[in-house]
DOBASE-544624 format. One line per field, with one value per residue (C-alpha): residue in three letters; x, y, z; chain; residue number from 1. Coordinates in steps of 0.5 Angstrom, whole numbers, plus 500, padded with zeros to 3 digits. Last residue first. Layout:
BEGIN
type	c(ALA; ...)
X	c(X; ...)
Y	c(Y; ...)
Z	c(Z; ...)
mol	c(A; ...)
seq	c(NUM; ...)
***
This chain:
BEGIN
type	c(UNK; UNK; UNK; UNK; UNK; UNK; UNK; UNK; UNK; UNK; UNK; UNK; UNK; UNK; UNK; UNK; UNK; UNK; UNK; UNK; UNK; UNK; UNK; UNK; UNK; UNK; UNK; UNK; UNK; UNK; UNK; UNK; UNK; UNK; UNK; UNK; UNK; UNK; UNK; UNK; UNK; UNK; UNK; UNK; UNK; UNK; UNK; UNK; UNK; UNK; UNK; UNK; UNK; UNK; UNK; UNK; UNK; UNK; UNK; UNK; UNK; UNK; UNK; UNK; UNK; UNK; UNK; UNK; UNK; UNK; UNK; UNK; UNK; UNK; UNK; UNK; UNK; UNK; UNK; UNK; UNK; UNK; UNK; UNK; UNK; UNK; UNK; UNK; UNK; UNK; UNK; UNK; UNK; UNK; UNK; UNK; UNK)
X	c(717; 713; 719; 720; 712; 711; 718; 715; 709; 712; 717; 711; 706; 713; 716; 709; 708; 715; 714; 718; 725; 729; 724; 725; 732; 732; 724; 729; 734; 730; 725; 731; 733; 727; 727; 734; 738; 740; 735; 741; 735; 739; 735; 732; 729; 729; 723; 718; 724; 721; 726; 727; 733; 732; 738; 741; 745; 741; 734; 736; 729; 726; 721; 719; 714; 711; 707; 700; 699; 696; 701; 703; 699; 703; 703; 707; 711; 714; 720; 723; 729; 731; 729; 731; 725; 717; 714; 708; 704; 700; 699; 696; 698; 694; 697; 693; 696)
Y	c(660; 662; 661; 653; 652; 655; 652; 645; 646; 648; 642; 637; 639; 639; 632; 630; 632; 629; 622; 621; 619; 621; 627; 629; 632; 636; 639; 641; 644; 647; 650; 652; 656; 660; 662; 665; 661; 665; 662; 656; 649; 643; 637; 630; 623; 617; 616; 615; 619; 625; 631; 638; 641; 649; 653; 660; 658; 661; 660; 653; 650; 642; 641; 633; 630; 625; 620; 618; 613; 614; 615; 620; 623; 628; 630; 636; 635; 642; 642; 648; 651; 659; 656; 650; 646; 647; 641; 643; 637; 636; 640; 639; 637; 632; 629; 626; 621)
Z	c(364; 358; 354; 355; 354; 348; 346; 348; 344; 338; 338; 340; 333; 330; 331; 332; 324; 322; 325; 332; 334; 329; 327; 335; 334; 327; 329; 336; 333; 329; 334; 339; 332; 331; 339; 340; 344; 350; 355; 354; 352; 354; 351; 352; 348; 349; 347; 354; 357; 353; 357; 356; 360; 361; 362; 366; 370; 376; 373; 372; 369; 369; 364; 363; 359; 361; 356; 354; 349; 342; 338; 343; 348; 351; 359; 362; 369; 370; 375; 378; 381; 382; 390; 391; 387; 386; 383; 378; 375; 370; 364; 357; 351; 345; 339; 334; 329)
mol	c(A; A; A; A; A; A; A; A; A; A; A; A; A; A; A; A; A; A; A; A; A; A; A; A; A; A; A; A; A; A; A; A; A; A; A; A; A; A; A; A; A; A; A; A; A; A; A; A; A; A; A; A; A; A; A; A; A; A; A; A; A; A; A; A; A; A; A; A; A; A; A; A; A; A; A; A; A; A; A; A; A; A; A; A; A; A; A; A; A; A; A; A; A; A; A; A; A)
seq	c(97; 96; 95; 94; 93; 92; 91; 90; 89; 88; 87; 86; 85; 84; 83; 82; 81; 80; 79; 78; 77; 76; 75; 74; 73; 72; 71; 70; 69; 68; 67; 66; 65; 64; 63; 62; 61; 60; 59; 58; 57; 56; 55; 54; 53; 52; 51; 50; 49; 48; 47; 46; 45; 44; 43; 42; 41; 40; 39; 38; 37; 36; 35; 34; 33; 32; 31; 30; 29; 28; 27; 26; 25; 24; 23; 22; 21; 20; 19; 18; 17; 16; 15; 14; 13; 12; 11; 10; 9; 8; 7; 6; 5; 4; 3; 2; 1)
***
């Protein structure tokens, strides 16, 4: 199962609002990943629409828990390794935001 990462597209909102359009290859189709940041609030939503997949990510959330959190979510819709190879990637990405 190979799963590749790599940017696509930056869309600038309403200032202090941002969305990031990622691409992953998964079981060997190319799917959008979605990253939209809420600097005024404080928040970060993640989103896979290909999986049905999405989380709120607070910017309090320590980074060992965000990376958990996610692993126990994505596992229901993905095999482990993707899960975690997509989950690492995701929290790389949110935290250099």
């Amino acid at each position: 199962m190979n799963v590749s990462l790599y940017d696509v597209k930056y869309v600038e909102k309403n200032e202090g609002e941002a969305m990031k359009i990622r691409k992953a290859t998964i079981n060997e189709n190319t799917e959008n990943i979605f990253i939209y940041e809420n600097k005024k609030e404080e928040y970060t939503v993640v989103a896979i629409p290909s999986i049905e997949w999405s989380t709120v990510i607070p910017y309090e959330e320590e980074t060992i828990s965000l990376k958990t959190r996610m692993l126990h979510s994505l596992v229901k819709r993905l095999e482990e390794t993707q899960a975690t190879n997509i989950g690492m990637k995701i929290t790389q990405w949110v935290r250099e935001m």
